[in-house]
Structure formats: C-alpha cells, structure tokens
Z-matrix of the N, CA and C atoms (Angstrom, degrees):
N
C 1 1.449
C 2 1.523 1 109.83
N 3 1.212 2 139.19 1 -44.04
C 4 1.567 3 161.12 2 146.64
C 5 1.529 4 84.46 3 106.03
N 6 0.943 5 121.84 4 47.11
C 7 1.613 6 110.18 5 154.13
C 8 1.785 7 107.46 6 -113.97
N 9 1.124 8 100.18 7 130.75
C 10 1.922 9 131.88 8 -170.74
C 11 1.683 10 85.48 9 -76.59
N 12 1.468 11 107.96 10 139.68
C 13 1.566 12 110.18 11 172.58
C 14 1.436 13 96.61 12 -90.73
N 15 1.454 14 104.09 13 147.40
C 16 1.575 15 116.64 14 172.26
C 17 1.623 16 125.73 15 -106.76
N 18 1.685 17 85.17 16 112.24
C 19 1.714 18 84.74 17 -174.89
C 20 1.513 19 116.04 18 -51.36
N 21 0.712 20 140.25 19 18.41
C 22 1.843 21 122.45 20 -154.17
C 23 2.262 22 69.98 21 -118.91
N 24 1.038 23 150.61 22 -50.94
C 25 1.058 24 132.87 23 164.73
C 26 1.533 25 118.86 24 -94.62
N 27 1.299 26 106.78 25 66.51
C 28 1.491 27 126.02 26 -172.80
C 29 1.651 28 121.93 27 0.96
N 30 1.399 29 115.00 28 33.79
C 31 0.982 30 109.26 29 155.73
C 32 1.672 31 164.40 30 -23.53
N 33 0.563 32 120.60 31 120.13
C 34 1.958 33 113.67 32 -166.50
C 35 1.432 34 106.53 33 -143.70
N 36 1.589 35 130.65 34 94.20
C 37 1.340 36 114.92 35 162.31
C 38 1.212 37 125.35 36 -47.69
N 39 1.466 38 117.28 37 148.74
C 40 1.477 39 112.91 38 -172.47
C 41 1.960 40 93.59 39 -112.18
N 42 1.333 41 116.82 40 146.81
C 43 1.254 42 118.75 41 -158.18
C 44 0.941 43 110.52 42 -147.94
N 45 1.247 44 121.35 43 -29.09
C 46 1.799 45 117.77 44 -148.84
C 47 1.887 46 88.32 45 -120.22
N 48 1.864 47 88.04 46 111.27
C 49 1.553 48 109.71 47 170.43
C 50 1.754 49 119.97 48 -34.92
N 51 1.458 50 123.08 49 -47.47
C 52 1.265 51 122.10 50 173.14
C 53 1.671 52 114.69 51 -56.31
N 54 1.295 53 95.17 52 -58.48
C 55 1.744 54 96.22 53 168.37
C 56 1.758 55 125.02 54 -38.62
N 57 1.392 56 118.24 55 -59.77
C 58 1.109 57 148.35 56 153.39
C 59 1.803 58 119.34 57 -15.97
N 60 1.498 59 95.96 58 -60.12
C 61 1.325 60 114.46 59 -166.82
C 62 1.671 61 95.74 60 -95.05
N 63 1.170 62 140.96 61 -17.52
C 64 1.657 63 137.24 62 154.85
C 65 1.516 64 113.22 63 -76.32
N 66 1.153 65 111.81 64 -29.28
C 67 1.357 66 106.26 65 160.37
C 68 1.351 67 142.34 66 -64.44
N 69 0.966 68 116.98 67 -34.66
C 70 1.964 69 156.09 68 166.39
C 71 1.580 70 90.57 69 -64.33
N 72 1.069 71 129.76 70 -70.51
C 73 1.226 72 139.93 71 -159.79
C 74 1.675 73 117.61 72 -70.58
N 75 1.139 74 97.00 73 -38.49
C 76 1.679 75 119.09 74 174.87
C 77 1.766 76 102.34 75 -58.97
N 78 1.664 77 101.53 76 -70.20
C 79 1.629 78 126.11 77 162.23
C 80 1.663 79 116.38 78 -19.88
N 81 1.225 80 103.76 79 -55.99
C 82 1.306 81 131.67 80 -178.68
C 83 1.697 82 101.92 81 41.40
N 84 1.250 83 119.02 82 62.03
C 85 1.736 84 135.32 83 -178.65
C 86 1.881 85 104.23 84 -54.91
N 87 1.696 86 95.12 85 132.16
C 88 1.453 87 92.90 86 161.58
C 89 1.636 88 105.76 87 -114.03
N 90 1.222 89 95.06 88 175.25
C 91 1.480 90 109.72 89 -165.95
C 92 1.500 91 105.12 90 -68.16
N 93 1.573 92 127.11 91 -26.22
C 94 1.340 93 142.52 92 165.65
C 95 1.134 94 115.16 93 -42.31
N 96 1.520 95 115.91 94 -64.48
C 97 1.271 96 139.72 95 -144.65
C 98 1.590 97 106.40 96 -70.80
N 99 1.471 98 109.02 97 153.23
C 100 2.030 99 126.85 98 -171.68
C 101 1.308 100 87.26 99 -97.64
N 102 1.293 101 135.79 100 118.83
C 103 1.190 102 133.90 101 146.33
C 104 1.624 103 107.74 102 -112.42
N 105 1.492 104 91.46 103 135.04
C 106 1.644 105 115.50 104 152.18
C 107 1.942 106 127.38 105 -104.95
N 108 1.207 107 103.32 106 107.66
C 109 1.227 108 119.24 107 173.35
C 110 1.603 109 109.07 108 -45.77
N 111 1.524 110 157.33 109 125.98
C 112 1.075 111 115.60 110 135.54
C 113 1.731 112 120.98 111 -96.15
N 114 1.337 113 129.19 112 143.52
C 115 1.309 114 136.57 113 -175.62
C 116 1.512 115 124.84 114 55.60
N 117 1.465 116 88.10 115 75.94
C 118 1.772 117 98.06 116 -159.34
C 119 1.450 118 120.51 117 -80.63
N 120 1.733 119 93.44 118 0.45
C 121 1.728 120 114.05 119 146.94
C 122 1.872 121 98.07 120 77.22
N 123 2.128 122 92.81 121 -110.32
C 124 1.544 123 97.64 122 -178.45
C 125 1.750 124 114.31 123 -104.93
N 126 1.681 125 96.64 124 10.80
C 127 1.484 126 117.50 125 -172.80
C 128 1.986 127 126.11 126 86.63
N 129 1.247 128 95.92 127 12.07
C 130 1.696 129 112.13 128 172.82
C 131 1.285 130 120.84 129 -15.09
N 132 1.387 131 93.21 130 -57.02
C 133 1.386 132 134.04 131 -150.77
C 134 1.697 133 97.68 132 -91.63
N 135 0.932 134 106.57 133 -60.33
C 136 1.937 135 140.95 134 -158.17
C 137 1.900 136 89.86 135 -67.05
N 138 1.282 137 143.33 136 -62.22
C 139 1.124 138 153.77 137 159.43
C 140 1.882 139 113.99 138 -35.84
N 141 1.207 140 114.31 139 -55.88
C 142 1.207 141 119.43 140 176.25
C 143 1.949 142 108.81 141 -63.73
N 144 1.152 143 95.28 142 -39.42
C 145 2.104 144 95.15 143 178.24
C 146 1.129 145 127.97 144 -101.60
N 147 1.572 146 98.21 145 -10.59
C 148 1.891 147 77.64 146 -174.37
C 149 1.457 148 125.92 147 -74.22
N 150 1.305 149 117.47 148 -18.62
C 151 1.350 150 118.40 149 169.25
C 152 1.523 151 116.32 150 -83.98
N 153 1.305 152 96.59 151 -2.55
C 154 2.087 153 91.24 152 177.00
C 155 1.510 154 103.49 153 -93.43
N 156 1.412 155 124.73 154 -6.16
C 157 1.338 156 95.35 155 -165.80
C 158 2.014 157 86.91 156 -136.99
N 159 1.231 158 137.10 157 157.76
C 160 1.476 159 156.43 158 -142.04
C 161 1.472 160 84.41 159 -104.30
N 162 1.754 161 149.13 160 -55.31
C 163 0.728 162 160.76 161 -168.32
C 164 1.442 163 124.10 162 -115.58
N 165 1.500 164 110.35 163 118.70
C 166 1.815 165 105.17 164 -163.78
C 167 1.428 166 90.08 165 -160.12
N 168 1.611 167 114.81 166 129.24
C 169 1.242 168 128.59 167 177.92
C 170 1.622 169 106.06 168 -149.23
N 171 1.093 170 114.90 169 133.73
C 172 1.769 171 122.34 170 -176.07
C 173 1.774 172 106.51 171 -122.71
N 174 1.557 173 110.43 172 149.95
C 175 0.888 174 115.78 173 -155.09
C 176 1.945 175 94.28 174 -122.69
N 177 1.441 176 122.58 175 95.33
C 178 0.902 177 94.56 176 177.94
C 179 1.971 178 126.43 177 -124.34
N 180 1.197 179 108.27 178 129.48
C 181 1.423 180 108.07 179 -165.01
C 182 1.892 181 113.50 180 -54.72
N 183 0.986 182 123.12 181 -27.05
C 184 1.573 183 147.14 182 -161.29
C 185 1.470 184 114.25 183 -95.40
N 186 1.202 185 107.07 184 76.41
C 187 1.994 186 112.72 185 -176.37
C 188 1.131 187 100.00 186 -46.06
N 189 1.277 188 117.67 187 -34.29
C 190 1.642 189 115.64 188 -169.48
C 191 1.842 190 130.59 189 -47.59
N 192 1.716 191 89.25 190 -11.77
C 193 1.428 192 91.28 191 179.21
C 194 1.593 193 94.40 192 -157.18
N 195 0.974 194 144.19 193 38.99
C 196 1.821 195 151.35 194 145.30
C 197 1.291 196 102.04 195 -57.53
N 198 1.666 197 139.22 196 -51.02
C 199 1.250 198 125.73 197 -177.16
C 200 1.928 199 127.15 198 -77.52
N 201 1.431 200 95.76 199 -9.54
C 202 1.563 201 98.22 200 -177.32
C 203 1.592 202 97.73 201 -89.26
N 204 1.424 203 114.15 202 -41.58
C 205 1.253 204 116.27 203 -172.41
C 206 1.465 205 110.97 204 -67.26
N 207 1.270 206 115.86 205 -54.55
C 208 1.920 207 117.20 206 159.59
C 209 1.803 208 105.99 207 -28.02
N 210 0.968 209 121.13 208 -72.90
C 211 1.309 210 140.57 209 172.77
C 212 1.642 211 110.43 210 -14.89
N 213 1.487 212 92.04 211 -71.56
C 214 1.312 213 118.70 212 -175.49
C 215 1.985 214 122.06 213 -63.76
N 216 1.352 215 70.37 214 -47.55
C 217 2.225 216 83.34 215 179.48
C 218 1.635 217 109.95 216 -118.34
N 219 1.308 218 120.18 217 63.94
C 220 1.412 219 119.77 218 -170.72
C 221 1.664 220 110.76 219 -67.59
N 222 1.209 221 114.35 220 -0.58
C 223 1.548 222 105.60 221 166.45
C 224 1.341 223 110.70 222 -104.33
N 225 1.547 224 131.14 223 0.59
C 226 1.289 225 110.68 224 147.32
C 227 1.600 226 130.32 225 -91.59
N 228 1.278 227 103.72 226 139.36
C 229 1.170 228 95.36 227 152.42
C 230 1.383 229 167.36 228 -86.46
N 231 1.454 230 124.96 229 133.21
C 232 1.904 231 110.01 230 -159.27
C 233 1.202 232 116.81 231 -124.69
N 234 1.549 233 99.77 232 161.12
C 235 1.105 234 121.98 233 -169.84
C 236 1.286 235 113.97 234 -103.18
N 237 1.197 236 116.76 235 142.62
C 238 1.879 237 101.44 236 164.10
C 239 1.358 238 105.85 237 -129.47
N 240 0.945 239 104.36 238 75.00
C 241 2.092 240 115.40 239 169.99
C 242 1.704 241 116.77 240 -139.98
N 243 1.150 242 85.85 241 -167.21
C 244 2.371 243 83.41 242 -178.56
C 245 1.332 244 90.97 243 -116.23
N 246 1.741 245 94.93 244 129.55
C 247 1.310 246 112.96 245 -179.61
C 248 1.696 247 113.24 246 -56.08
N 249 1.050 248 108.11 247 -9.25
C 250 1.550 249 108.72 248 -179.82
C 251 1.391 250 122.28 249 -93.59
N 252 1.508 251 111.15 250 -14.87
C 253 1.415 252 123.63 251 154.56
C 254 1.679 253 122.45 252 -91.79
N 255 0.898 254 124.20 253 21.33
C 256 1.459 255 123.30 254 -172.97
C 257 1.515 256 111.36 255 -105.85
N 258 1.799 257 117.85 256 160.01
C 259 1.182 258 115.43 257 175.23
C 260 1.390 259 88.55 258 -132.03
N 261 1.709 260 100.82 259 159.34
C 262 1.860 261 105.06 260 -132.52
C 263 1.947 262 70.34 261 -115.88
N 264 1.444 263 129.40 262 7.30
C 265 1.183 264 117.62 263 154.83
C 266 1.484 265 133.05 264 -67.16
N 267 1.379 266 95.27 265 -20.31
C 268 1.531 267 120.73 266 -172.67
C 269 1.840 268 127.65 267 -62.96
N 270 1.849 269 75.61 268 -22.47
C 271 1.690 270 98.01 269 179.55
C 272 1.342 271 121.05 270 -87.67
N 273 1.717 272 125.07 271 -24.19
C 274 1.167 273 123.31 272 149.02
C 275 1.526 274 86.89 273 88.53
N 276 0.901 275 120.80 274 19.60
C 277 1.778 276 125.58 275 178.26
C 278 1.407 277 116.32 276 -108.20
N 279 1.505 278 108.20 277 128.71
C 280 1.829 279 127.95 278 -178.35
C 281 2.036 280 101.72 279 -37.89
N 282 1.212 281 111.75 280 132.05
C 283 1.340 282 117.27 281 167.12
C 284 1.807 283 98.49 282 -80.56
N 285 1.456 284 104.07 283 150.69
C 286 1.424 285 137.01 284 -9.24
C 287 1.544 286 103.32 285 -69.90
N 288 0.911 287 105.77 286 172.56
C 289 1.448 288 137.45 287 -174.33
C 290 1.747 289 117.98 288 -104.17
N 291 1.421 290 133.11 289 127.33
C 292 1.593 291 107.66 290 177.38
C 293 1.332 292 93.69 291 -129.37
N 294 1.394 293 124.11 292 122.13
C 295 1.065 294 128.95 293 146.16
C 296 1.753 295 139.32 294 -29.91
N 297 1.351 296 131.40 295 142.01
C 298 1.507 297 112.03 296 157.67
C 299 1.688 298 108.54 297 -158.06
N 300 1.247 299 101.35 298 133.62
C 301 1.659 300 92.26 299 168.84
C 302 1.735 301 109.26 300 -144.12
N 303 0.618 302 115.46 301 -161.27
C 304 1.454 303 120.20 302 168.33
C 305 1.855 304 118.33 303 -128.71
C-alpha cells in the first residue's frame, strides 16, 4: 500500500500471516456474529473476516486509506472516525456486538 503508519494515532500495520492466523483463530468468528473491526489499517485482519461473519463494519481513524479499503472489501462497512468517539448505535448492527482489533 506504501502508506507509513502514524504514530500520533498509534498505529502498527499488522502483516505477519502467523500473527494474523492466531488471531482469527483466538476470535474464533461465527457466521452470525456483528463484528466491528477497529483500525483495519492495510485490511489484515478485514480480508480474513469479512466473509466469515453476516455482519462486518470497521472503524477507521486514517482517511489516508478508507477509500482503497472500501474498494477492496465492499461488503464491509466503514467508518472514518476515532473509535473512542463513536456511538455503537450508529452501526445499525444486531446485538451482541464482537469487537476485534489487533
């Protein structure tokens, strides 16, 4: 993607397939389940779930890459705000709700 993560929103691409695949696995997503991504970065994460789960929405603070990732995962849906300002009504998604980030 050649976009540099920016510390000032503590960023960290997530990259490395082993990492990736314990995460997923840890998660252990059903096809039921509302997940919200937060900071789905270069989409690591976002690629591995959106087809496992009926409901998938990501939250990402960094305009810098909301349109490649739209692009890229058109059945999720995104956000471009800080997950710490958001109201989780906004998502229009079945309770419960499962979180995931890295």
């Amino acid at each position: 993607m050649g976009i540099k993560p920016l510390k000032r929103f503590g960023q960290n691409y997530l990259n490395d397939k082993n990492t990736i695949e314990k995460i997923i696995n840890r998660f252990s997503p059903d096809i039921n389940d509302s997940v919200i991504e937060i900071g789905p970065g270069q989409g690591a994460l976002t690629g591995k779930l959106e087809g496992k789960v009926k409901n998938y929405s990501a939250v990402e603070i960094d305009n810098r890459v909301i349109e490649k990732l739209q692009k890229e995962f058109p059945k999720v849906k995104f956000f471009n705000r800080d997950f710490l300002k958001i109201n989780f009504s906004d998502f229009g998604l079945p309770l419960p709700i499962r979180i995931i980030g890295n």
